[in-house]
Every structure is written in structure tokens, then in C-alpha cells.
C-alpha positions as CSV (number, residue, x, y, z in Angstrom):
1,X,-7.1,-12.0,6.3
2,X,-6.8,-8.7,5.1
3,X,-9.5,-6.0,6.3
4,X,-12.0,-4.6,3.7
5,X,-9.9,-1.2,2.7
6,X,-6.8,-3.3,2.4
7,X,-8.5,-5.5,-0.2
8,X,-10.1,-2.6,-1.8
9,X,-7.1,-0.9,-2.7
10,X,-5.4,-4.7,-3.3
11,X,-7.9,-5.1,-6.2
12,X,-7.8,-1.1,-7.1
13,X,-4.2,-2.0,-8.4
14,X,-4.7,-4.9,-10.0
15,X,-7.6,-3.6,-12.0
16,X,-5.3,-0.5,-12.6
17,X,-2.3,-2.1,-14.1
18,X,-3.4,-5.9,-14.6
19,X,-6.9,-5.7,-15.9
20,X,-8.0,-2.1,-17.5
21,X,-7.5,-1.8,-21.5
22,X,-6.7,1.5,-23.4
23,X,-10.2,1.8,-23.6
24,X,-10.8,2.5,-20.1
25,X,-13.9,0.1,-19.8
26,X,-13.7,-2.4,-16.9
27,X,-15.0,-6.1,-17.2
28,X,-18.0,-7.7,-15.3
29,X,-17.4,-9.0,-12.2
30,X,-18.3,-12.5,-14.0
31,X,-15.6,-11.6,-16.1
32,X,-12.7,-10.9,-13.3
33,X,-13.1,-13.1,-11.2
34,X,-10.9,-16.2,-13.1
35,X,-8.7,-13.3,-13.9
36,X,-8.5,-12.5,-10.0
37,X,-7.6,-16.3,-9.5
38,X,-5.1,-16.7,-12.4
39,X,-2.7,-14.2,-10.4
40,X,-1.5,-12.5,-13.9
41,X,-3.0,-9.9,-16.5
42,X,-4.4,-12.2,-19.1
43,X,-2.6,-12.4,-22.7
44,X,-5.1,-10.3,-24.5
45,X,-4.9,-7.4,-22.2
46,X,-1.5,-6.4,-23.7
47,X,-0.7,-5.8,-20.0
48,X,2.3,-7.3,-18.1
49,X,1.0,-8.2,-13.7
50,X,1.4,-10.3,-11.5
51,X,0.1,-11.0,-7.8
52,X,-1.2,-13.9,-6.0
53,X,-3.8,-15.4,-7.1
54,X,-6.6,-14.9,-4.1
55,X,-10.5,-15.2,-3.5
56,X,-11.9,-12.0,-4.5
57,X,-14.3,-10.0,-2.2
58,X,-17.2,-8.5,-4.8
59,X,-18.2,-5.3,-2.5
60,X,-14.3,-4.5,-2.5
61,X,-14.1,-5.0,-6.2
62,X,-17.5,-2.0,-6.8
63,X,-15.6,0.6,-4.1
64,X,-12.4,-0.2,-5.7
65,X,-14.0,0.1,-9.2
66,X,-15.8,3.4,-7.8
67,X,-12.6,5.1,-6.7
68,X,-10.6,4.6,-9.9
69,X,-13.6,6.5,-11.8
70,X,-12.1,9.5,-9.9
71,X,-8.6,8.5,-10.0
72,X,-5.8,10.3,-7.7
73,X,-3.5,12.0,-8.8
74,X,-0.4,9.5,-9.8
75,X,-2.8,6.7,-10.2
76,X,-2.3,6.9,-13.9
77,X,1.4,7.9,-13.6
78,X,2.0,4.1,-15.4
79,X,-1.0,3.9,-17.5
80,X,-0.6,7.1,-19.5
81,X,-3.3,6.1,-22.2
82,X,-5.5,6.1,-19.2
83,X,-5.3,10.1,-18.7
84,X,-8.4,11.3,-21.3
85,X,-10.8,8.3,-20.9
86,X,-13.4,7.6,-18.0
87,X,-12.6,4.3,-16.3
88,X,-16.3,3.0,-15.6
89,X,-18.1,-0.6,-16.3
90,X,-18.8,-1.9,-18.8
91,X,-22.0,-2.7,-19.5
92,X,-22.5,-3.1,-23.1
93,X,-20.5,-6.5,-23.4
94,X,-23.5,-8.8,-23.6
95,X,-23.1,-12.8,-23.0
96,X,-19.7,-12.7,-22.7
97,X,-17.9,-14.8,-19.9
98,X,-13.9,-15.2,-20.7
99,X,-12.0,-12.0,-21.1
100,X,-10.9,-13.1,-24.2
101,X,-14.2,-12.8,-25.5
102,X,-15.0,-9.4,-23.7
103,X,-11.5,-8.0,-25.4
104,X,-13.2,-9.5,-29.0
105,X,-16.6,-7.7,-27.5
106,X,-14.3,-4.1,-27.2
107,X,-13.3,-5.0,-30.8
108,X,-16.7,-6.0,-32.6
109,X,-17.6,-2.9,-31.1
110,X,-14.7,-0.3,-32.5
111,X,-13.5,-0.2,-28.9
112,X,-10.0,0.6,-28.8
């Protein structure tokens, strides 16, 4: 079993390159966790990773979610559209529970 920094960083990456729009906003933890499971970035996130699908630990998924809101440097070496925004939560997506319908949220809100 991996220790709790190991998984911290695990899920830092995946939100990084499998999970994160253009926008910058970050889903719900409601929201992640069947993306967590699926092992893949889902369709709508116009995003292209994979890993192994795993049961996801929700205090590793806030620390991750805290460090990328001060990213290192080279974190966004491979999202460049990441570089102006301010990766955060979002907490403005109301009732939804698929990312499917959290991407149409971002849209029905002019959220790029």
C-alpha cells in the first residue's frame, strides 16, 4: 500500500494531466472519484491519461489539490494553458454528479 505522500503526489498527477480543463477549476471529490476508478481521463476532458484504476484516499486528493494551487516549477511544463489560471475547486458546479455534466456546468457557465 502506498504511504500517504506517495498517493498524494499519485493523485497530484492525475489531476494535473488526466483531470484539470483549460479552465483550471477542479471537480468535486463526488465528481472524481468514478474518474479515479475508470483509470483514464474521461472523453469530455479533451485530455489523453491513463493509470490504474485504484481506490482513492480523499485527505490525499485536498493536499494534492492544495499543492497544485501553488504549482512547481515544471508542473505545467505539459499543460501550457495551465500557466495564467489558478488551479482551485470548484465550487460553483451545483448538483452535478458525472463529469460529463460538470464539463456542461463549465459551459452553461462561459467557462472555457
Amino acid at each position: 500500500m502506498l504511504q500517504f505522500e506517495e498517493r498524494t503526489e499519485k493523485l497530484r498527477q492525475i489531476i494535473l494531466h488526466g483531470i484539470i480543463p483549460a479552465s483550471g477549476l477542479v471537480p468535486p471529490p463526488r465528481i472524481v472519484k468514478p474518474v479515479f476508478l475508470s483509470g483514464r481521463s474521461p472523453e469530455s476532458s479533451k485530455l489523453c491519461h491513463e493509470w490504474s484504476p485504484f481506490e482513492w484516499d480523499e485527505g490525499a486528493y485536498w493536499r494534492a489539490l492544495h499543492r497544485l494551487e501553488q504549482p512547481c516549477p515544471g508542473d505545467l511544463t505539459n499543460r501550457p494553458e495551465l500557466q495564467n489560471k489558478q488551479i482551485q475547486i470548484d465550487t460553483g458546479c451545483g448538483n452535478c454528479d458525472t463529469y460529463e455534466q460538470w464539463i456542461q456546468s463549465l459551459k452553461s457557465r462561459g467557462i472555457d
